[in-house]
N, C-alpha and C positions, 0 to 999 in steps of 0.2 A: 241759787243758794250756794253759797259758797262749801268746799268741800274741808271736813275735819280731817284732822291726820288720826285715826284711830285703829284698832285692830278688832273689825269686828267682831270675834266669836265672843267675844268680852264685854259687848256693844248691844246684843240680843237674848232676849230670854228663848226657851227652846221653842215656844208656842208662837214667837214671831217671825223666828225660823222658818217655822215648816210654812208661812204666808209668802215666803218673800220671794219674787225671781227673779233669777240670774241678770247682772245689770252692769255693764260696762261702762266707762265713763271716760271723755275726753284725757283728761290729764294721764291717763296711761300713756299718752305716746311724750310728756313732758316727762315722766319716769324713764322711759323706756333711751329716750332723748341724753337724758343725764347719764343713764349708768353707761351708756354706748362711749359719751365723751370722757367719763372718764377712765374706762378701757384702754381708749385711743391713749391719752395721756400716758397712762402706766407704762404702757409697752413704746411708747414715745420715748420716755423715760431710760426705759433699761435699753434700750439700744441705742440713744442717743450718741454714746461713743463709738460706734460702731462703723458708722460712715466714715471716722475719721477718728483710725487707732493710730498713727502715725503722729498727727497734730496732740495727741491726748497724751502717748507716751512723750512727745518733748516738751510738752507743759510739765508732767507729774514724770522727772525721771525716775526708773527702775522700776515703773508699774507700768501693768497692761490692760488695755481694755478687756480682753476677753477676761480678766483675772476679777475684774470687779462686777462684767457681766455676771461672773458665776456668784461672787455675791449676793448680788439679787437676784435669783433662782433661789441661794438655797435658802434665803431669809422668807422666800414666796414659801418655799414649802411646807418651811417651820411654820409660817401664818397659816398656812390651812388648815392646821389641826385646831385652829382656834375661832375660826370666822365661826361653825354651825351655832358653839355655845355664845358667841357673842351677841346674834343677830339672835338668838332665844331671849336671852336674859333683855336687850336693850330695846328688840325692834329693828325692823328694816330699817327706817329710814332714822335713826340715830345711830346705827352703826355705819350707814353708806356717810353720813354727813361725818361721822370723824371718821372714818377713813380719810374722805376727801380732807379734813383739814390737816390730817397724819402726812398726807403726799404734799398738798402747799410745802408745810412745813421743813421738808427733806428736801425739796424743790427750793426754795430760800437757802438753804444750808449748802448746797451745790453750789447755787451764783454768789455768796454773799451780802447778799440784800444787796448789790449794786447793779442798777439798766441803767447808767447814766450813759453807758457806752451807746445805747441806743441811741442817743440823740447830739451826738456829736463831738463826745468827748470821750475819746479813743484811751480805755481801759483794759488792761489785761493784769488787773491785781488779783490774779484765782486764789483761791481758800486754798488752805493748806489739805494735802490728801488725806489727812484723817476726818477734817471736815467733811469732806469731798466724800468720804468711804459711809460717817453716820447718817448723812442727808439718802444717800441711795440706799441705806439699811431703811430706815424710815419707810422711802418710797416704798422697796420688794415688800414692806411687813402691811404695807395698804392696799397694795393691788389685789393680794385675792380674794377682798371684798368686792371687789367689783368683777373678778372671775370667778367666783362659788355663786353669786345670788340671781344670775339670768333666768335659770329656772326659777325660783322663788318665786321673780318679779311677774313672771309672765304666769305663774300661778295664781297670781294673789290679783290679778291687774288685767290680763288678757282674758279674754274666751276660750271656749275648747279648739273653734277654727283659726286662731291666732298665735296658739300655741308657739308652736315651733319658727316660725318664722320669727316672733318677737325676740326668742331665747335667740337664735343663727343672728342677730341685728348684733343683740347686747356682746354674743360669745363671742363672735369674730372679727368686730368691729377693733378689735385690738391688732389687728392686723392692718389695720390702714394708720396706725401709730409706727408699724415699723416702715409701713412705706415713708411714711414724713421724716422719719428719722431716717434714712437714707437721702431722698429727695432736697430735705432743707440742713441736715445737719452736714450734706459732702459740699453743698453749696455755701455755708458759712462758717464751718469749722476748718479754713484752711490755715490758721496761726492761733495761740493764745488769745490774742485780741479777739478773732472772730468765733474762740470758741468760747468765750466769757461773753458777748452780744449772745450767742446762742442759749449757753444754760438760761441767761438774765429773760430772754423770749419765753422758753419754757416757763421761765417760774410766776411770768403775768399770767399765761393761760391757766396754769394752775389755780391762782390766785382767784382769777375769775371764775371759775368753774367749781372753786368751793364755795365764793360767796354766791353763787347761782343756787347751788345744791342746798346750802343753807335755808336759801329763801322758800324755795320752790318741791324739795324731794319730799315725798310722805311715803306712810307706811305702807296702808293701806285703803282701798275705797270703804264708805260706807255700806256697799253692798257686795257681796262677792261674787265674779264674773261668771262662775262656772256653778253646775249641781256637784260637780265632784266636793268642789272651797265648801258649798252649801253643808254638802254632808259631812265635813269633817268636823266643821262647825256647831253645827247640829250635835255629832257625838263627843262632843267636847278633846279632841286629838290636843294631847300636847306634844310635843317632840322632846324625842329622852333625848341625856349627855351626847354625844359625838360618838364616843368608842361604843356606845349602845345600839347607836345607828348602825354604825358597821358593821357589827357582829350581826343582826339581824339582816344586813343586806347581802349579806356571803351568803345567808341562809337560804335567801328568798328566791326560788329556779327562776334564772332569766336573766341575771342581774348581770352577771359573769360576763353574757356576750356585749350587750353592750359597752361594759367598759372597755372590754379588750379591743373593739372598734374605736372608742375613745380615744386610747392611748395610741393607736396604730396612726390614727389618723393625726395627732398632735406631734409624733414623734416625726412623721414624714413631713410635715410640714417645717418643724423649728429644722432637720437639717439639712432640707433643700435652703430654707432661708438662711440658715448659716453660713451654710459654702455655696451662696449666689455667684461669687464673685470667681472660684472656680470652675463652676457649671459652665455658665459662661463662655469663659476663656478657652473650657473644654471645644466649646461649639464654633469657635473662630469669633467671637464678640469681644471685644478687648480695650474699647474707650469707657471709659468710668462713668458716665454718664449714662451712656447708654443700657450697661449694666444697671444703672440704678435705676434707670424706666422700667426695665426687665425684671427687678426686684419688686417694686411698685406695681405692676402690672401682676404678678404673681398674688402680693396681697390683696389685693383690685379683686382680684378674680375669685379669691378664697370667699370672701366676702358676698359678691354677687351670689355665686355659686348656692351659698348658703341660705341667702333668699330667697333665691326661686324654686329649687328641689324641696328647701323647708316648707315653701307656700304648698306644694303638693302634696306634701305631708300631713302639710294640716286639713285637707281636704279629704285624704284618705286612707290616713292612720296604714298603709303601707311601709311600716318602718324596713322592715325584713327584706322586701326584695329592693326598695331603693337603695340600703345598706350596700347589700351583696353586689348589686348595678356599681356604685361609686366604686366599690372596692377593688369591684373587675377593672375597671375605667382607670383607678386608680395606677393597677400594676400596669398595664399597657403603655401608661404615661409615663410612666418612669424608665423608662428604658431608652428612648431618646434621649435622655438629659446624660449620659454614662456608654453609649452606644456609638463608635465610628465607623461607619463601611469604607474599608482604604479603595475603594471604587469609585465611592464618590467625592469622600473628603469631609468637610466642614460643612453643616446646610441649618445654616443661623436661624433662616425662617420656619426650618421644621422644628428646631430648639426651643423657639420664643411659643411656637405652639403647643410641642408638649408643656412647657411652663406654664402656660393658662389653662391649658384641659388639666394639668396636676391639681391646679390652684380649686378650678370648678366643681371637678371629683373628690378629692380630697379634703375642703374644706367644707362642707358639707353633714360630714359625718359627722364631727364633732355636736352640733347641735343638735342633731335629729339623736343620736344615741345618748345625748344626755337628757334628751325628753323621755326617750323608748326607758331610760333606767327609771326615772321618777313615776314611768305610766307603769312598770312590774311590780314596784314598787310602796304604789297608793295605798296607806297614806302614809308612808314615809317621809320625812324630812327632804325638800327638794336641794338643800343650801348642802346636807349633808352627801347628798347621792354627788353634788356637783363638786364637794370638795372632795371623796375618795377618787374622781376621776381624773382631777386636776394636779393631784397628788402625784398616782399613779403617774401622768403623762409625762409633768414634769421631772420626775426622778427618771422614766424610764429614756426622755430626752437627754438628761444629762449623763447618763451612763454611755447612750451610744453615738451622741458626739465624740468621742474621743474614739470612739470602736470604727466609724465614720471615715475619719479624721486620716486615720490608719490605713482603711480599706480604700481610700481615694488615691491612693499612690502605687495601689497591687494595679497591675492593666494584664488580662486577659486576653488571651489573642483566642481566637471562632474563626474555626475552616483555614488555616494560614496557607494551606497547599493549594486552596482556590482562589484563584486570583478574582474570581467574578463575584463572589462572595466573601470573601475575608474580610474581618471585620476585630474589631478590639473591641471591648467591654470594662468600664473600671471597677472595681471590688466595691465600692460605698452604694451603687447602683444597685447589684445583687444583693446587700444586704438588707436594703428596701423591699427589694421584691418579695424575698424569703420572707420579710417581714408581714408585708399586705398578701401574701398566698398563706399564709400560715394564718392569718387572722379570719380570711376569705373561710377558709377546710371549717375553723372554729365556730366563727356566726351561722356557718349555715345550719349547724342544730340548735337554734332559735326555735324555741316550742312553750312560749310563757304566756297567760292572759292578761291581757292587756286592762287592768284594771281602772285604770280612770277614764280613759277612755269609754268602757263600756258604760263609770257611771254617769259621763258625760252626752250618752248617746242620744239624748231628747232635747239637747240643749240647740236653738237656735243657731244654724251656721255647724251643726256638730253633725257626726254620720254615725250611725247604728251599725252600719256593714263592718263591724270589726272584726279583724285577721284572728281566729281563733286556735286555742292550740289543736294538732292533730288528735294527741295520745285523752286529751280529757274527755272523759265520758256525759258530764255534766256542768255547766259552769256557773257561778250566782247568777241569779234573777234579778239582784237588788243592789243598790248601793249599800244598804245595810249588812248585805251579804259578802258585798266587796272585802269590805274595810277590817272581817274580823279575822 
């Protein structure tokens, strides 16, 4: 039987409810499929120029890439405050489908409606840069619908055991956008011409992936995956305005650590991958290409990372000490990337591997602490929890790119009278670390119940052994207990 796009709590009286159990259904991985791609796209999108700021500033003179990169940042941020009331009022899957056709849209507006260059008739008629400027406002104002709803989806879609690792697919898969936009935009953006074939590439796959999303995305199963979905359902949960959510999630103990991992971890990430191309250079790496394997490799990793520590997660709702593991794992890695011993010199291959162990440890967090928020949180707004984190991460990313930026040019000298030891240090390194030891000291007073999870605890593939807090003396018995 073919499946409805409905929203079931609207779909069951209460009395068929309480008959009905927990029931998964293929086309969650066709959801899960979709928002990943079009993740990948958005961040394909905004760094797009990035590969290729040189070829970009002599197309569009007196502008910079990084100038329109920030652009769309700050147009992402302004859209988060609007995705939770959107995806209320409209629906998942009407919101995700005009998102996707909001990015086509901006995506068009970038190339000019022209691929003719694709096929052998060598164009380089770029849009004018205000064109050029409202197509990528478009794009930043659609992406953080497909960065607020991973939770959502994998609530509404997944199981208790699938959790995490669905959301770590959707959350981070944006990060294999910035590898392709390194990988295929330094290999075709080397003139005008090649960087009009480029946008014109992007704006088919877009093109494609809305009308895919179109045909294909829905809201919801007709049966809901989890007992937690069950009970919310059952007590008829609506989700208040946006700013109602927040104020209630400051309120709620536990909430706090997790984002501050959020943010920690998002931050460390956008500015290793900003200044790749310094890191690098730092470490004796220095052909362009090569660098962008090592960029690539880096989001590779972030990725990976996030699936297989997420799959343990969802096995054994250990958010706490995995956390606290990545975070340690986290600072360790970063000190290679910013770290010279004048004894040995330059050692590329220890560089390329801190890069992936950053990548592994590091991206990770992101997923697991936007579940760990949504599970302190039950039943709060998942779209919401993931849009204060997304907010936070990216404003606190754009503030310390420049703080970054700055500190990458301070160099430290360690031990200089030793000649066996003496060693330099760059300032943007230490500002990372300060950053993830300071986060590390913060999460470790993690003391919250884990409320979906416990109401989840009977559910097929689910585990009852939940991480309890120390200090409580008593904890609900009930999902009904849970939720009020």
């Amino acid at each position: 039987m073919a499946m409805e796009e409905r929203v079931f709590p609207r779909d069951y009286s209460e009395e068929e409810l309480e008959n009905v159990e927990p029931k998964v259904y293929p086309q969650r991985w066709v959801q899960l499929g979709y928002l990943s791609a079009l993740a990948l796209l958005s961040d394909w999108i905004c760094f797009s120029v990035a590969a290729a700021p040189s070829t970009f500033e002599t197309a569009f003179a007196g502008h910079s890439a990084a100038s329109l990169i920030d652009i769309f940042l700050f147009t992402n941020v302004a859209s988060c405050f609007l995705v939770t009331d959107v995806v209320k009022k409209f629906g998942l899957g009407t919101a995700i489908k005009g998102a996707s056709a909001l990015m086509a849209a901006g995506c068009l507006l970038r190339s000019g409606l022209d691929v003719s260059g694709l096929w052998g008739s060598p164009s380089s008629h770029l849009v004018p840069y205000e064109f050029f400027v409202f197509g990528t406002v478009l794009v930043g104002a659609a992406q953080p619908f497909f960065q607020c709803t991973p939770p959502v989806l994998s609530a509404t879609w997944f199981a208790a055991s699938e959790r995490a690792t669905s959301t770590a697919v959707a959350l981070n898969f944006n990060q294999i956008g910035i590898a392709v936009a390194f990988l295929v935009g330094g290999s075709m953006a080397t003139d005008p011409t090649g960087l009009q074939n480029y946008f014109a590439i992007i704006s088919i796959f877009t093109v494609l992936a809305a009308i895919g999303t179109f045909l294909q995305f829905q809201t919801a199963p007709p049966i809901p995956p989890s007992s937690s979905e069950l009970e919310k359902a059952l007590n008829g949960e609506e989700e208040p305005p946006f700013i109602e959510s927040v104020e209630k999630f400051f309120k709620t103990p536990g909430f706090t650590m997790p984002l501050a991992a959020f943010i920690c971890s998002i931050t460390i990430t956008n500015v290793v991958g900003a200044f790749i191309d310094d890191v690098m250079e730092r470490g004796g790496i220095t052909n362009q290409f090569s660098i962008d394997l090592a960029g690539a490799g880096f989001e590779l990793a972030i990725l990976v990372g996030g699936i297989v520590i997420g799959g343990y997660v969802d096995r054994t709702k250990q958010y706490k000490k995995v956390t606290l593991a990545c975070l340690l794992s986290t600072l360790f890695m970063i000190l290679p990337l910013g770290l010279t011993d004048h004894a040995i010199g330059h050692e590329p291959v220890l560089l390329i591997a801190a890069l992936l162990g950053l990548g592994i440890s590091a991206g990770p967090i992101q997923p697991i602490n936007a579940e760990l928020a949504v599970d302190v949180t039950y039943p709060g707004d998942e779209t919401a929890v993931e849009s204060v984190q997304q907010i936070g991460g990216n404003l606190a990313s754009a503030i310390l790119v420049p703080i970054c930026e700055f500190a990458s040019k301070q160099d430290y000298q360690l031990l200089p009278q030793n000649p066996e030891f003496a060693s330099d240090v760059r300032g943007d390194v230490l500002v990372l670390m300060a950053i993830a030891m300071g986060t590390f000291a913060y999460f470790s007073g993690f003391d919250a119940p884990l409320k979906r999870s416990l109401a989840d605890c009977g559910d097929e593939g689910g585990t009852c052994d939940v991480p309890v807090p120390q200090e409580s003396e008593s904890l609900p018995t009930t999902s009904s207990e849970l939720i009020k």
